[in-house]
PDB file of N, CA, C and O in Angstrom:
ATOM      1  N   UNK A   1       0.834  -1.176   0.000  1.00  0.00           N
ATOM      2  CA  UNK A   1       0.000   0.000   0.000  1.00  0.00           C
ATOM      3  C   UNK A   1       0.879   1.240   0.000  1.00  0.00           C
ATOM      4  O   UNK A   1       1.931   1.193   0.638  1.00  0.00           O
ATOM      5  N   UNK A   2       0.503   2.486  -0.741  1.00  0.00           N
ATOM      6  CA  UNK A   2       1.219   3.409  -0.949  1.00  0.00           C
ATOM      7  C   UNK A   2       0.742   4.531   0.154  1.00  0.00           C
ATOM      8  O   UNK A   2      -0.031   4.197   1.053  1.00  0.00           O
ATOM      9  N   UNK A   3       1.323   6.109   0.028  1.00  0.00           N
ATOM     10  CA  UNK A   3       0.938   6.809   0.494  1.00  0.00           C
ATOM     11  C   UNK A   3       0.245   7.923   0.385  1.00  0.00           C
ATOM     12  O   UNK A   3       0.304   8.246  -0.802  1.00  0.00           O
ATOM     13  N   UNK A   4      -0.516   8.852   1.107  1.00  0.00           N
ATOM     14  CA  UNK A   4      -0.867   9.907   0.806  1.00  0.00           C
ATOM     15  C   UNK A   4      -0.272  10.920  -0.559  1.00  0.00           C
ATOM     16  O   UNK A   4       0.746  10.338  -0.935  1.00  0.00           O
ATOM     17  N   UNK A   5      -0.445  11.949  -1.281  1.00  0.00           N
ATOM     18  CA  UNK A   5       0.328  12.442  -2.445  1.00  0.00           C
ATOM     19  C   UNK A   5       0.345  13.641  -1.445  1.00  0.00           C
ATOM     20  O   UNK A   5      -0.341  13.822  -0.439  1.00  0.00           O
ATOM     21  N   UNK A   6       1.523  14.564  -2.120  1.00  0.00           N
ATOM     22  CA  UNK A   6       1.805  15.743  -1.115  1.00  0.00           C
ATOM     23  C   UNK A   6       2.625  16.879  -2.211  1.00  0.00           C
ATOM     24  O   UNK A   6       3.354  16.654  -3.178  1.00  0.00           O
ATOM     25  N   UNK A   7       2.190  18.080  -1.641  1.00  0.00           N
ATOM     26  CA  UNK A   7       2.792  19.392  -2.161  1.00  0.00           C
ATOM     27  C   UNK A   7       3.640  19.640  -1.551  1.00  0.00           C
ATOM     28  O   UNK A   7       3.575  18.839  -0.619  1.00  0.00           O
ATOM     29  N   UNK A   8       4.212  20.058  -1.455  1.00  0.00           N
ATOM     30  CA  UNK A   8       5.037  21.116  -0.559  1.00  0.00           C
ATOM     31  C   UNK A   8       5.258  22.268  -1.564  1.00  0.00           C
ATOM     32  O   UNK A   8       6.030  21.968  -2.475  1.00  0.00           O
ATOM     33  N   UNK A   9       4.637  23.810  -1.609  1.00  0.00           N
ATOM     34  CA  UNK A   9       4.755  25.008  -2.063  1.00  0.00           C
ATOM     35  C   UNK A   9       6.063  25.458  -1.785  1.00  0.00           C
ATOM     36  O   UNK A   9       6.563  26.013  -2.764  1.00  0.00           O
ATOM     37  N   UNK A  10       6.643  25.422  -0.994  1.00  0.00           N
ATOM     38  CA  UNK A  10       7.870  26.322  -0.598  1.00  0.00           C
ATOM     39  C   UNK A  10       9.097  25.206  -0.760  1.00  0.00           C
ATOM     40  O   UNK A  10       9.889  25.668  -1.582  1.00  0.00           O
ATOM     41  N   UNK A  11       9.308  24.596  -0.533  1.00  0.00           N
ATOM     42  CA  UNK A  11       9.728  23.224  -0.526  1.00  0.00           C
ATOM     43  C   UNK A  11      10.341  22.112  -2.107  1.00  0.00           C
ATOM     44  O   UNK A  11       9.545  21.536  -2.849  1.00  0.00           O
ATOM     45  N   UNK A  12      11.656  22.074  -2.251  1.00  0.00           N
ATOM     46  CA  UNK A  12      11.995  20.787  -2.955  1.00  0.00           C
ATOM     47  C   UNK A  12      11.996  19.734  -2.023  1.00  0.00           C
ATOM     48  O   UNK A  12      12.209  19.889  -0.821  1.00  0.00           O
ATOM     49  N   UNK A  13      11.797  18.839  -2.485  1.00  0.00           N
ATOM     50  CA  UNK A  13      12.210  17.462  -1.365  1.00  0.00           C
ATOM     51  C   UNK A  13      13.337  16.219  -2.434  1.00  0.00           C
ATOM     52  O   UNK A  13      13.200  15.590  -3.483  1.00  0.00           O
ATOM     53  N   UNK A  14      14.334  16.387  -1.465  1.00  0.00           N
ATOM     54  CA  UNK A  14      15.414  15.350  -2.059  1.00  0.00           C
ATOM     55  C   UNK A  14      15.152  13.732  -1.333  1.00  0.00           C
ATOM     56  O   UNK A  14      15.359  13.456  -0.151  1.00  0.00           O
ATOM     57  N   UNK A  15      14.747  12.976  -2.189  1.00  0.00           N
ATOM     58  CA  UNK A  15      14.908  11.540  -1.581  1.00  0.00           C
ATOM     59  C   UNK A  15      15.844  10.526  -2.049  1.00  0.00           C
ATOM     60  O   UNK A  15      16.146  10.521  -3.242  1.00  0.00           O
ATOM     61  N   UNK A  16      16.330   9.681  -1.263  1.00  0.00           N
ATOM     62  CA  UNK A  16      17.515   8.663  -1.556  1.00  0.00           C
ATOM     63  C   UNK A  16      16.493   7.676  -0.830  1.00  0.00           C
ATOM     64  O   UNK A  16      15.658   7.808   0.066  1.00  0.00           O
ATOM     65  N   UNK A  17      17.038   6.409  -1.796  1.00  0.00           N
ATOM     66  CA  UNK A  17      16.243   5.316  -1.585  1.00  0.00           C
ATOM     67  C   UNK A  17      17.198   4.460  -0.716  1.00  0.00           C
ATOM     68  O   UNK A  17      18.265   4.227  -1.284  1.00  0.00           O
ATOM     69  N   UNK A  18      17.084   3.998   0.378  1.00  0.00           N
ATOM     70  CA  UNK A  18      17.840   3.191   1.301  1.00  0.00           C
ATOM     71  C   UNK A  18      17.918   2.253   0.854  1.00  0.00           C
ATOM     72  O   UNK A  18      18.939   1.989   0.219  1.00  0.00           O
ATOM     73  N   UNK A  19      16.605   1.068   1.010  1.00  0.00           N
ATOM     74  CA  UNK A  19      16.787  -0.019   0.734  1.00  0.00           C
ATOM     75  C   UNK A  19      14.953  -0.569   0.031  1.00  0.00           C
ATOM     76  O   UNK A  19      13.850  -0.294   0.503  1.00  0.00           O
ATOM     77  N   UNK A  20      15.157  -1.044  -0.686  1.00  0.00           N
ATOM     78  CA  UNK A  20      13.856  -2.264  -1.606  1.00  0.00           C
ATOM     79  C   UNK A  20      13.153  -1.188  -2.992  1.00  0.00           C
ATOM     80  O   UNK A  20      13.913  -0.286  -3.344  1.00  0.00           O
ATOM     81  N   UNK A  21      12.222  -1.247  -3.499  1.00  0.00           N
ATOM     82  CA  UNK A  21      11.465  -0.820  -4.355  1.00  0.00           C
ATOM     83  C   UNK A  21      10.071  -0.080  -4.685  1.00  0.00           C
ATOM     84  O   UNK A  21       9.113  -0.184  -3.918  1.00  0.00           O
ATOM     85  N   UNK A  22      10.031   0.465  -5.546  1.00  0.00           N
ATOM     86  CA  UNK A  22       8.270   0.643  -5.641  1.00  0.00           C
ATOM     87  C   UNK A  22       8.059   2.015  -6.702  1.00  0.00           C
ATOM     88  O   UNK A  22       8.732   1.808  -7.712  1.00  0.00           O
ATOM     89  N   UNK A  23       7.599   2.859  -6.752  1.00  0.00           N
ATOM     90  CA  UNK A  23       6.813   3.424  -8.397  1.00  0.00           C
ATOM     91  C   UNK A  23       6.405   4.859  -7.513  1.00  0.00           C
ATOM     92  O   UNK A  23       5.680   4.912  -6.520  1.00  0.00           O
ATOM     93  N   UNK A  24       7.041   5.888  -8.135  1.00  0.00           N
ATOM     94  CA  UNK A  24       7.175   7.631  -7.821  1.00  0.00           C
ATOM     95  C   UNK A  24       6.346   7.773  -8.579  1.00  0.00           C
ATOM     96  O   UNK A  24       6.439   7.226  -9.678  1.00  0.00           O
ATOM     97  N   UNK A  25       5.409   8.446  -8.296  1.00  0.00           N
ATOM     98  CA  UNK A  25       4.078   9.525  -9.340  1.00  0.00           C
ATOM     99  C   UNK A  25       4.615  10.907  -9.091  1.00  0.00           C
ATOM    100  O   UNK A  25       4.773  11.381  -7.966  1.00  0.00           O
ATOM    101  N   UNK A  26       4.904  11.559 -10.301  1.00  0.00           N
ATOM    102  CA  UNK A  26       4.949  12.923  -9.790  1.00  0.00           C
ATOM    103  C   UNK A  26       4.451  13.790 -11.031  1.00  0.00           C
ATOM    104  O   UNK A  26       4.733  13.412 -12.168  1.00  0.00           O
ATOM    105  N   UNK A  27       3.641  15.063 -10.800  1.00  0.00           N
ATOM    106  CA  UNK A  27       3.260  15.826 -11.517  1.00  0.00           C
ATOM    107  C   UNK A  27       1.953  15.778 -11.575  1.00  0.00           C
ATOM    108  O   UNK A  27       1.453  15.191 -10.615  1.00  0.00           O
ATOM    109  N   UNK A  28       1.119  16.240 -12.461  1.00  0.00           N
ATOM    110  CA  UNK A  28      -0.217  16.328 -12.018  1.00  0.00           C
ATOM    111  C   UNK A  28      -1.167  16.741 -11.396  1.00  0.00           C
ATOM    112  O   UNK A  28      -0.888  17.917 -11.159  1.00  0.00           O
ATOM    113  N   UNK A  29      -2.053  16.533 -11.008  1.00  0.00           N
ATOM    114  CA  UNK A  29      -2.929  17.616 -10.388  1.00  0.00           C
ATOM    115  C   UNK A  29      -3.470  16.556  -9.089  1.00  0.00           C
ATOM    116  O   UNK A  29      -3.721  15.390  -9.394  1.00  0.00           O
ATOM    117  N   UNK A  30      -3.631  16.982  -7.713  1.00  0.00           N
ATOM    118  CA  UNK A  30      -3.665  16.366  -6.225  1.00  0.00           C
ATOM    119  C   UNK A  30      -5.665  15.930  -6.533  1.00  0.00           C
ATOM    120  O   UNK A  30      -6.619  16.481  -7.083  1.00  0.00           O
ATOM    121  N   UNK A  31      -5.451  14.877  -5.914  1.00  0.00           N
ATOM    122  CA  UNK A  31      -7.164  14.424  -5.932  1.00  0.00           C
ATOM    123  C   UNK A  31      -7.165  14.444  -4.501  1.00  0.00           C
ATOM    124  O   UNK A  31      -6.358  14.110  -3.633  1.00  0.00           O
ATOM    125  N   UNK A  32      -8.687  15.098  -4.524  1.00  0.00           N
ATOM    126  CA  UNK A  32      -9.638  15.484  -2.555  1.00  0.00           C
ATOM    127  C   UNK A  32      -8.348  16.492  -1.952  1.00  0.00           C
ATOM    128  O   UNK A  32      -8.090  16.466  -0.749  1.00  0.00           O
ATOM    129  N   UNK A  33      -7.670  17.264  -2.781  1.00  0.00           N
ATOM    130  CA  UNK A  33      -6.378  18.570  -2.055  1.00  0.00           C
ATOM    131  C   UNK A  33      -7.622  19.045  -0.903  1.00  0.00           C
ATOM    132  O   UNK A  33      -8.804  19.381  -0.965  1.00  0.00           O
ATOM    133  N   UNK A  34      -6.383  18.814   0.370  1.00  0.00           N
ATOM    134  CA  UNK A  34      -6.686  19.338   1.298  1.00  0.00           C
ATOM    135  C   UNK A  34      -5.178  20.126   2.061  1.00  0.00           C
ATOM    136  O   UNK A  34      -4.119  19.630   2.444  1.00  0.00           O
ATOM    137  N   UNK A  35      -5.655  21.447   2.047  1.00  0.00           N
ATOM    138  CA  UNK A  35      -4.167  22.173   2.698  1.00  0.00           C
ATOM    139  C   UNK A  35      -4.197  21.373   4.313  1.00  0.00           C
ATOM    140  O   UNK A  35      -5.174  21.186   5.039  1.00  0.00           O
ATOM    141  N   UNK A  36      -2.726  20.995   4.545  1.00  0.00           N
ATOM    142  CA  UNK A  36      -2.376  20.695   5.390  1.00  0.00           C
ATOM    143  C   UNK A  36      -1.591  21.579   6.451  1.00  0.00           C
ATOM    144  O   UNK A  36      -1.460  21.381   7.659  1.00  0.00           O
ATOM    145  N   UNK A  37      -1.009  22.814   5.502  1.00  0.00           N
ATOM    146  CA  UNK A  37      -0.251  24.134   6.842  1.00  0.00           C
ATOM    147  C   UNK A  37      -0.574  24.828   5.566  1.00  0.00           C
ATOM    148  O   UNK A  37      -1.187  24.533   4.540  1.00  0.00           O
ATOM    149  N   UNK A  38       0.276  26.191   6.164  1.00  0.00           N
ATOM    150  CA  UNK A  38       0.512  27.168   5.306  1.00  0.00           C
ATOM    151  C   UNK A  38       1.191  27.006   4.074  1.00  0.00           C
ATOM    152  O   UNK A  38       1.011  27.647   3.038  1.00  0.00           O
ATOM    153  N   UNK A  39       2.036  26.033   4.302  1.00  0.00           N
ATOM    154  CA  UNK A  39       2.733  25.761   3.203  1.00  0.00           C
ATOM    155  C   UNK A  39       2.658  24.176   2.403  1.00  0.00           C
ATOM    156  O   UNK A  39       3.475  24.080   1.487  1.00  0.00           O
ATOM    157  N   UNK A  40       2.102  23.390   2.553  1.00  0.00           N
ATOM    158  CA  UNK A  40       1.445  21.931   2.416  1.00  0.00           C
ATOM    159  C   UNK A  40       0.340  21.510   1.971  1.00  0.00           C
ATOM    160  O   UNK A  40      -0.699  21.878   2.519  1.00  0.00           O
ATOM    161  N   UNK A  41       0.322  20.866   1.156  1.00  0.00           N
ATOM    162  CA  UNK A  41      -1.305  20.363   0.760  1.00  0.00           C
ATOM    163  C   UNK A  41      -0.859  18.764   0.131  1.00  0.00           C
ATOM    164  O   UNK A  41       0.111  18.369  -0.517  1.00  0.00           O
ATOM    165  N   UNK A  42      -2.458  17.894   0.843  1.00  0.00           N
ATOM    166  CA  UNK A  42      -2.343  16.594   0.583  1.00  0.00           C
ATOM    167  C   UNK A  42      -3.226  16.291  -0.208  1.00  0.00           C
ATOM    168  O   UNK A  42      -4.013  17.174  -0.549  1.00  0.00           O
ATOM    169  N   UNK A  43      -3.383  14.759  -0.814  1.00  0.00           N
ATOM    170  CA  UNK A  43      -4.157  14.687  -1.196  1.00  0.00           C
ATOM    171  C   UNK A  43      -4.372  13.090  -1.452  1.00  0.00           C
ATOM    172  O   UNK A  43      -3.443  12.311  -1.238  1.00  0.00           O
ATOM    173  N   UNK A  44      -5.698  12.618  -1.940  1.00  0.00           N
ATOM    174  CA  UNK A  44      -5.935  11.083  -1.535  1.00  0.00           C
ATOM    175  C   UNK A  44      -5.269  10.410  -3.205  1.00  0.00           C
ATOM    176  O   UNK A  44      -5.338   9.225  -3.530  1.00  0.00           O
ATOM    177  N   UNK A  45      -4.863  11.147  -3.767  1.00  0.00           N
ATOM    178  CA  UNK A  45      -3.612  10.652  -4.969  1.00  0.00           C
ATOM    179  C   UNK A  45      -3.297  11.685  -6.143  1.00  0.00           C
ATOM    180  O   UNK A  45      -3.106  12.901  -6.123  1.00  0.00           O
ATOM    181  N   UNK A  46      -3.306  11.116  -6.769  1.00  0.00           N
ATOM    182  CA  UNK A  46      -2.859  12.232  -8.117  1.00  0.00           C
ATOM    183  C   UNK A  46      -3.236  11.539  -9.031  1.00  0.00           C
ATOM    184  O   UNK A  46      -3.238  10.310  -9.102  1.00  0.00           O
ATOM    185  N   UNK A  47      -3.770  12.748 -10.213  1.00  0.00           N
ATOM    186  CA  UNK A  47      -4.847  12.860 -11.482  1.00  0.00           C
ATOM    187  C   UNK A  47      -3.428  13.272 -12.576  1.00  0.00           C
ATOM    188  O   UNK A  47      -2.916  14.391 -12.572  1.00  0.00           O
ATOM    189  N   UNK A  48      -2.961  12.137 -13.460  1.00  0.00           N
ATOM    190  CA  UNK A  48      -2.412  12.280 -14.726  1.00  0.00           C
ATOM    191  C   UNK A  48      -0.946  12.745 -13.555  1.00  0.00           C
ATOM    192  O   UNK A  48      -1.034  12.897 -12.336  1.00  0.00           O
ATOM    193  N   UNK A  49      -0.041  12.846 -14.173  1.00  0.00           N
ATOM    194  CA  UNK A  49       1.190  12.382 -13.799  1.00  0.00           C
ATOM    195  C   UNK A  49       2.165  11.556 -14.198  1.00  0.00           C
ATOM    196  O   UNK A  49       1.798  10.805 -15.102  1.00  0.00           O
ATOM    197  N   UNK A  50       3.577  11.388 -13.757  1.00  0.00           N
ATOM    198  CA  UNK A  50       4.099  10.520 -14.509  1.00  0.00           C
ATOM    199  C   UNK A  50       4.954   9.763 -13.411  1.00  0.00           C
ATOM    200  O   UNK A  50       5.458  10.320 -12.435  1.00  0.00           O
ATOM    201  N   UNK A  51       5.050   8.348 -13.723  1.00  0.00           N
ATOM    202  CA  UNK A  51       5.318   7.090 -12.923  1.00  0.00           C
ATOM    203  C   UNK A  51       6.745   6.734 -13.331  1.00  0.00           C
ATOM    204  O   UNK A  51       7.189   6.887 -14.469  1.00  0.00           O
ATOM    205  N   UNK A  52       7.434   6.233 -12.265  1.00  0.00           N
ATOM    206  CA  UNK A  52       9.001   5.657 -12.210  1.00  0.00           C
ATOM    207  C   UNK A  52       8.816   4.957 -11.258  1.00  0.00           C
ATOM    208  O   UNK A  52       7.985   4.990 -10.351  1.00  0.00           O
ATOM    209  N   UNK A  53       9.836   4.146 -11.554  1.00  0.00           N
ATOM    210  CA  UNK A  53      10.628   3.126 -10.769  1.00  0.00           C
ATOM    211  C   UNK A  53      11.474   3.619 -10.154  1.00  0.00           C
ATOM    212  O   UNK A  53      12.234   4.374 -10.761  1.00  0.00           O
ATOM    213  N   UNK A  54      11.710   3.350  -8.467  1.00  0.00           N
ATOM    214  CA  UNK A  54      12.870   3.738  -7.666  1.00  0.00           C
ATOM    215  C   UNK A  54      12.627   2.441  -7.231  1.00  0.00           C
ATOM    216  O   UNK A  54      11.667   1.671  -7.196  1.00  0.00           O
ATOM    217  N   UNK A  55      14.631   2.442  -6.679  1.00  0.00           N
ATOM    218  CA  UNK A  55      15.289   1.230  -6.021  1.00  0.00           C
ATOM    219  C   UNK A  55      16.240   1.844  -5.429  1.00  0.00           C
ATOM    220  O   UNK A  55      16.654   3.000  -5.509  1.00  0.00           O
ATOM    221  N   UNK A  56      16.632   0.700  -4.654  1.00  0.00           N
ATOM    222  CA  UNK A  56      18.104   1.065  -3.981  1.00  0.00           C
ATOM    223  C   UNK A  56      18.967   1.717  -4.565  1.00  0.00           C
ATOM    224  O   UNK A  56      19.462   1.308  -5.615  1.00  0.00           O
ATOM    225  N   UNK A  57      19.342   2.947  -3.958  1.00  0.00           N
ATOM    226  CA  UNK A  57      20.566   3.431  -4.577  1.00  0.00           C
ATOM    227  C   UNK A  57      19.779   5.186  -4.852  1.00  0.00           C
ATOM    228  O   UNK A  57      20.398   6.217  -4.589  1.00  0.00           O
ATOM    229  N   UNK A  58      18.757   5.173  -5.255  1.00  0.00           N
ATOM    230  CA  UNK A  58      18.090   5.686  -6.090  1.00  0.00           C
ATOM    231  C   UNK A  58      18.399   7.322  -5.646  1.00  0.00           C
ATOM    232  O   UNK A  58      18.144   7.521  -4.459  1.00  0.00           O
ATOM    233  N   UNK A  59      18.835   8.362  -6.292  1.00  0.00           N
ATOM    234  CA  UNK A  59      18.382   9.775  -5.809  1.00  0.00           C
ATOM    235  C   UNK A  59      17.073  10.565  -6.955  1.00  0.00           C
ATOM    236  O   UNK A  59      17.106  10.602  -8.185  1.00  0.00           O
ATOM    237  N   UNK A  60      15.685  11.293  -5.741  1.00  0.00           N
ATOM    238  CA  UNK A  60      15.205  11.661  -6.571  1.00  0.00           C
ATOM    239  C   UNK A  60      15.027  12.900  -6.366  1.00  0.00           C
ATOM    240  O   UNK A  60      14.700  13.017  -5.185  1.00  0.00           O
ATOM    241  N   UNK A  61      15.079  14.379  -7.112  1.00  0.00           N
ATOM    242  CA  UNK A  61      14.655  15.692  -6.649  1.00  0.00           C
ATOM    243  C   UNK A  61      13.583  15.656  -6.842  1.00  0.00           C
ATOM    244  O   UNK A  61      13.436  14.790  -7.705  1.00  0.00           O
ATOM    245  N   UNK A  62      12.145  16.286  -6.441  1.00  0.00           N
ATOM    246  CA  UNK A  62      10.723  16.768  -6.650  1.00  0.00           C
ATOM    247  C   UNK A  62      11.287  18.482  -6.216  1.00  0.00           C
ATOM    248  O   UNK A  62      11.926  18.902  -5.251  1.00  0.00           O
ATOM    249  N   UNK A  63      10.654  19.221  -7.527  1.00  0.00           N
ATOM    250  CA  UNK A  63      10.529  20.566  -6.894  1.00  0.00           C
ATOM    251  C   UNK A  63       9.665  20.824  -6.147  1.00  0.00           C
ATOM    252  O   UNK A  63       8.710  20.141  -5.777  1.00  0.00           O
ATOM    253  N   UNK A  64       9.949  21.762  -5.911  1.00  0.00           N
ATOM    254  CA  UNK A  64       8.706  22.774  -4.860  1.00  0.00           C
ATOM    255  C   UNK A  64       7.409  22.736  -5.643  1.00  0.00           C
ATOM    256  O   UNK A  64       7.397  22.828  -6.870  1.00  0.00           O
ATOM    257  N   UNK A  65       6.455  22.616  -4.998  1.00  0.00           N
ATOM    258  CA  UNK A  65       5.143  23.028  -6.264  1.00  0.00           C
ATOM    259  C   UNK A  65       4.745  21.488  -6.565  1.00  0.00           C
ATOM    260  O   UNK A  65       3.552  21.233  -6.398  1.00  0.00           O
ATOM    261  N   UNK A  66       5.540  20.480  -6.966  1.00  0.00           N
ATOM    262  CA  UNK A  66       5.019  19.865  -7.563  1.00  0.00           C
ATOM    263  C   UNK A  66       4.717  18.430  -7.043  1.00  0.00           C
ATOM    264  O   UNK A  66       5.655  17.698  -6.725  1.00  0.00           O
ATOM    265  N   UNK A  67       3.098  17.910  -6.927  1.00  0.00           N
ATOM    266  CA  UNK A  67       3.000  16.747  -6.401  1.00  0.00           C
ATOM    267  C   UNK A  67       3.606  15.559  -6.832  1.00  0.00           C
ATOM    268  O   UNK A  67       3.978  15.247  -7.963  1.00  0.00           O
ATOM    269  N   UNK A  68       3.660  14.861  -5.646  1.00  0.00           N
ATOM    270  CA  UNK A  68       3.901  13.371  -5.326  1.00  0.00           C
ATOM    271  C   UNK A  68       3.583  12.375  -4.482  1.00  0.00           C
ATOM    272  O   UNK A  68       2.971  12.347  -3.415  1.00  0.00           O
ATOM    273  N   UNK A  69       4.110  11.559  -5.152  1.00  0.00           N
ATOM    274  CA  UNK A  69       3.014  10.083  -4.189  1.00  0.00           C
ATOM    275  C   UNK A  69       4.349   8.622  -4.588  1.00  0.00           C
ATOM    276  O   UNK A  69       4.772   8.275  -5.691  1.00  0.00           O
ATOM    277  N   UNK A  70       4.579   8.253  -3.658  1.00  0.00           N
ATOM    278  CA  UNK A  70       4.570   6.413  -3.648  1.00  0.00           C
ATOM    279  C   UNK A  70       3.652   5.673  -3.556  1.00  0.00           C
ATOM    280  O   UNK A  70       3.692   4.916  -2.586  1.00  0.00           O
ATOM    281  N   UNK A  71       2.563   5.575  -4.409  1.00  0.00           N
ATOM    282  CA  UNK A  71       1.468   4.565  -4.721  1.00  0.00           C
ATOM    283  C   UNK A  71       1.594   3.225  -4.441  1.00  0.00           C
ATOM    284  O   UNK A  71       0.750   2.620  -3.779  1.00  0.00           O
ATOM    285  N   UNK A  72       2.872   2.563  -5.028  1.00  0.00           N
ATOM    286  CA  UNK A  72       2.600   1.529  -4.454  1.00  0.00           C
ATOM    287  C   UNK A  72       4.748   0.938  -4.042  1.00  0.00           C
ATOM    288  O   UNK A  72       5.792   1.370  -4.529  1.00  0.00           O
ATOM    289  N   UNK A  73       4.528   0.018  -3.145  1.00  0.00           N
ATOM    290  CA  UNK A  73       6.011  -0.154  -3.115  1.00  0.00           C
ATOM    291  C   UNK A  73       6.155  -1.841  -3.530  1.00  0.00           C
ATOM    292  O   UNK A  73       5.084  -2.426  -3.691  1.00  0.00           O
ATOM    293  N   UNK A  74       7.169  -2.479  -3.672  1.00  0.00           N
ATOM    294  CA  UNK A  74       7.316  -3.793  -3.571  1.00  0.00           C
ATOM    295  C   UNK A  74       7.517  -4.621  -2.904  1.00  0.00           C
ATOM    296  O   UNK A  74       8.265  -4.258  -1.997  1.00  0.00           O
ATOM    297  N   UNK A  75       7.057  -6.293  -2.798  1.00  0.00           N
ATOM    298  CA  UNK A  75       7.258  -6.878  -1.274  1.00  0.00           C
ATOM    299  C   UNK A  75       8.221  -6.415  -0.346  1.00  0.00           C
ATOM    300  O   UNK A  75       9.192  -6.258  -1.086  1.00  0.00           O
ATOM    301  N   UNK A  76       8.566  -6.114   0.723  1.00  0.00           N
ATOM    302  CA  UNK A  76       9.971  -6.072   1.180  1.00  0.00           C
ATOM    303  C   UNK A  76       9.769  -4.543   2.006  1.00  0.00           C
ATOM    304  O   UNK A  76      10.029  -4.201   3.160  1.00  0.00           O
ATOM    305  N   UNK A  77       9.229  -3.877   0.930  1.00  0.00           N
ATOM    306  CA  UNK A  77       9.114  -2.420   1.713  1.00  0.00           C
ATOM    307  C   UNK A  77       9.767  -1.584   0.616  1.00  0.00           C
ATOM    308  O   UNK A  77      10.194  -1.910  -0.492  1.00  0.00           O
ATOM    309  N   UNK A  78       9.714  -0.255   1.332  1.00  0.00           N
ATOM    310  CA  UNK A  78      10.633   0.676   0.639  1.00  0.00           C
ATOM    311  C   UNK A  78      10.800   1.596   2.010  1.00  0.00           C
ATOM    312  O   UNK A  78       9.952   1.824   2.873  1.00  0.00           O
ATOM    313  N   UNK A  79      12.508   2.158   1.900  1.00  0.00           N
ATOM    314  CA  UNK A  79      12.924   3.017   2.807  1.00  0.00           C
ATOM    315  C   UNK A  79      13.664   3.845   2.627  1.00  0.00           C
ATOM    316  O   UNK A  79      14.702   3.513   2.055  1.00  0.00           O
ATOM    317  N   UNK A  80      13.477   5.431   3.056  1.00  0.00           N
ATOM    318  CA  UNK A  80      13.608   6.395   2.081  1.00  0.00           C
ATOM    319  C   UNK A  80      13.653   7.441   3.385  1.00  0.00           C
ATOM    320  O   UNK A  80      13.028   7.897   4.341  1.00  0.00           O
ATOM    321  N   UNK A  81      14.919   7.444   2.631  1.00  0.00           N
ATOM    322  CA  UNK A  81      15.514   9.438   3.811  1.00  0.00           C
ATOM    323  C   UNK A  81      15.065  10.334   2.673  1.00  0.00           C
ATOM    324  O   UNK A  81      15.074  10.051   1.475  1.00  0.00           O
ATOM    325  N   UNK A  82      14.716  11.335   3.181  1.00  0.00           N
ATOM    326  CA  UNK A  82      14.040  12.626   2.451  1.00  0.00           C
ATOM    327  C   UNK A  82      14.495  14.133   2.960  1.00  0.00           C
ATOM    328  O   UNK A  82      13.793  14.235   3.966  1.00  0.00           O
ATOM    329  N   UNK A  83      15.036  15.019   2.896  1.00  0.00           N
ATOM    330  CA  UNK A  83      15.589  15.947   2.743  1.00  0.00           C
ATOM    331  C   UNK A  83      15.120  16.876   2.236  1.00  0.00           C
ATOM    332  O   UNK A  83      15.458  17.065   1.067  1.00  0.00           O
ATOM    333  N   UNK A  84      14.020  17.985   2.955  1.00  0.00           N
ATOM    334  CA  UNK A  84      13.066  19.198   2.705  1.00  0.00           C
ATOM    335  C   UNK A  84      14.527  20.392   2.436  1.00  0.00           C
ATOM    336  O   UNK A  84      15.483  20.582   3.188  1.00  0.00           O
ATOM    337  N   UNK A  85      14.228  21.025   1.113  1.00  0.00           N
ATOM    338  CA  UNK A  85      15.111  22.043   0.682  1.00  0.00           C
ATOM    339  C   UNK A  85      14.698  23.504   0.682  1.00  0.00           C
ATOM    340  O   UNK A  85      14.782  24.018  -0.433  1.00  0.00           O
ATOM    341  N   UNK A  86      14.332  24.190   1.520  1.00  0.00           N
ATOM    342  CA  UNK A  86      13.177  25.280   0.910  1.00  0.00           C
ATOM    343  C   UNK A  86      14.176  26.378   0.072  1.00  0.00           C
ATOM    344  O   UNK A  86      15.396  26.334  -0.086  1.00  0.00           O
ATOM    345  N   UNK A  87      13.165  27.394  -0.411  1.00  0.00           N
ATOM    346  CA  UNK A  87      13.574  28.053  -1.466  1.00  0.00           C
ATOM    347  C   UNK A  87      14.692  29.152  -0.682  1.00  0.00           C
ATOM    348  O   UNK A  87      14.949  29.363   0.503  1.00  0.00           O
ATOM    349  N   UNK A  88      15.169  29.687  -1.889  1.00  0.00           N
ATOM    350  CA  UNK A  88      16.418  30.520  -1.349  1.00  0.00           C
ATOM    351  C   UNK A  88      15.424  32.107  -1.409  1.00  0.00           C
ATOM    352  O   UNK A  88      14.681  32.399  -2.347  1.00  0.00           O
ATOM    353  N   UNK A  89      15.598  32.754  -0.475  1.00  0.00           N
ATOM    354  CA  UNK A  89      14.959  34.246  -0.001  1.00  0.00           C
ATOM    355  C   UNK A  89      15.871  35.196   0.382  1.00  0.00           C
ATOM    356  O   UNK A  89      16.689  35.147   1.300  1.00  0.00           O
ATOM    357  N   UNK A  90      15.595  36.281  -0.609  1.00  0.00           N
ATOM    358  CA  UNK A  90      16.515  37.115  -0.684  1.00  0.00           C
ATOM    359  C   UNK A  90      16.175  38.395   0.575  1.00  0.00           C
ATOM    360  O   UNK A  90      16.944  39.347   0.710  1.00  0.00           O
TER     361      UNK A  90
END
């Protein structure tokens, strides 16, 4: 089972894949968006988008702005350090 899809507005998020597998959605438009802070919004998945494969090893950037989701992962799990980047302010 995968997870919630998520914005982050202010926010890149860098992820490295620790260890096992499973399928990145990113882009698209958030289904049932519900803001979560000031700067956050979730949603129960994503409408059109585009799908990859991550594995071990894996580095992925998501910009700011733009949704994502791990829909689904592979037996075993998936485990994943993530690294919030926010924007540079002058």
């Amino acid at each position: 089972m995968g997870q919630a899809a998520s914005v982050h507005e202010t926010e890149a998020e860098l992820f490295y894949v620790v260890d096992g597998a499973g399928t990145l959605l990113t882009g698209g438009k958030l289904k049932e968006e519900k803001r979560q802070n000031a700067e956050n919004l979730s949603g129960s998945g994503i409408e059109g988008g585009v799908s990859k494969k991550v594995s071990k090893g894996d580095w992925i950037m998501v910009p700011a702005g733009v949704p994502h989701q791990y829909p689904s992962v592979e037996a075993g799990g998936l485990t994943l350090m993530s690294l919030h980047l926010p924007k540079k302010i002058n």
